[in-house]
MARLUMZA-715483 format. One record per residue (C-alpha): x negated, y negated, z negated. Coordinates in steps of 0.05 Angstrom, whole numbers, padded with zeros to 5 digits, always signed. Layout:
XYZ...
***
This chain:
+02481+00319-00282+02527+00378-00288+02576+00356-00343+02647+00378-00346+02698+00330-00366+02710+00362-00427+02641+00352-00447+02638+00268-00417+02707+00275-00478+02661+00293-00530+02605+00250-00517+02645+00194-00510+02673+00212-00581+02610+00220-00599+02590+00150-00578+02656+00115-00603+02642+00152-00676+02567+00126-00672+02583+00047-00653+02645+00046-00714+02586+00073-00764+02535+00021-00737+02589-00037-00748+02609-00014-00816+02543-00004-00829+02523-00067-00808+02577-00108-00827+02564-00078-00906+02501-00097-00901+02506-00171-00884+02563-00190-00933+02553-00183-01007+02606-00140-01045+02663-00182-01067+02691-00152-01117+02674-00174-01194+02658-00104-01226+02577-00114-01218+02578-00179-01254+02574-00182-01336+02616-00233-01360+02561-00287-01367+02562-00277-01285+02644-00283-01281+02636-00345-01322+02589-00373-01276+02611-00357-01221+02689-00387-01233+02659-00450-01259+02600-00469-01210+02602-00433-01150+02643-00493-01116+02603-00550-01147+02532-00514-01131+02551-00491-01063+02569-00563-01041+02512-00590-01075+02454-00549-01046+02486-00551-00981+02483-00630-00988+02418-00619-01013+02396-00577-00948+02422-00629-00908+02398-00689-00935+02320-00663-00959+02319-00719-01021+02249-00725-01053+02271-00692-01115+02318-00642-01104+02329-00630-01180+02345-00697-01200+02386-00707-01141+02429-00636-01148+02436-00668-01231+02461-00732-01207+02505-00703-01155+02538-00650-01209+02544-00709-01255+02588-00752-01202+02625-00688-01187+02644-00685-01259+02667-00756-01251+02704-00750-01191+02745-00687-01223+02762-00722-01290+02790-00784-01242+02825-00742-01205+02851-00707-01268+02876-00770-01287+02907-00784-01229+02947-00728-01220+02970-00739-01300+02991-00810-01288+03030-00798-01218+03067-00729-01255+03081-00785-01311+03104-00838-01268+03155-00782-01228+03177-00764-01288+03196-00835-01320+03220-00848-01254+03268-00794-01251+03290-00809-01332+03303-00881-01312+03345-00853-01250+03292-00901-01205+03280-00872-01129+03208-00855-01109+03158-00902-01074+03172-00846-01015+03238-00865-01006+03262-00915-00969+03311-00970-01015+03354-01006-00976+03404-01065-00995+03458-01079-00953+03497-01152-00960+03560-01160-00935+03575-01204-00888+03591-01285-00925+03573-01256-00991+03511-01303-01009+03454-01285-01051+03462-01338-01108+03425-01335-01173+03376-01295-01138+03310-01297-01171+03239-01271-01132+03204-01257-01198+03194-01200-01206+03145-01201-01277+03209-01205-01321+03209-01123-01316+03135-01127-01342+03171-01150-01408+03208-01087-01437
***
């Protein structure tokens, strides 16, 4: 075709500078900006609060087609409400219970208690109820 290789160098540059603009391009173009400056503060507060809930909710809803997607998506958001506050609560009573366990100098379910007994030294007296610590 009568090109030098100095020219097949610039066309190649050419090309490599034309396929980086068509992925940027591209890849701009498919993803949404992520940054928070274009949404007002009504968005912000939306978007922190529900975009978790909804996006599990309509995807269950895409998945599962009920026969009234509104009343499903408002009973699904009310048992995800549910589920949190339990979970809330659970997290509050274990932090409790650490924390009582540490004050009362008691090891962790975790850890593993072990009793060792000597060898001839009997266990007398020993009593297997254990609902007299249910009395403080």
């Amino acid at each position: 075709m009568g090109f030098t290789s100095e020219d097949t160098d610039k066309l190649q540059e050419l090309w490599n500078l034309e396929k980086k603009n068509r992925e940027e391009i591209d890849s701009l173009a498919s993803s949404p900006p992520s940054s928070d400056e274009y949404l007002s503060s009504d968005g912000l507060y939306l978007k922190n609060l529900l975009s978790k809930p909804l996006a599990r909710a309509l995807r269950e809803i895409v998945t599962k087609k009920p026969f009234d997607p509104v009343e499903y998506l408002a009973h699904w958001l009310l048992n995800y409400k549910i589920c949190e506050e339990r979970e809330k609560k659970r997290r509050e009573f274990e932090l409790e219970l650490m924390i009582e366990r540490e004050r009362l100098g008691q090891p962790d379910d975790k850890e593993e208690v072990s009793i060792e007994v000597e060898e001839g030294e009997e266990e007398e007296g020993f009593i297997d109820d254990w609902s007299i610590l249910n009395d403080e």
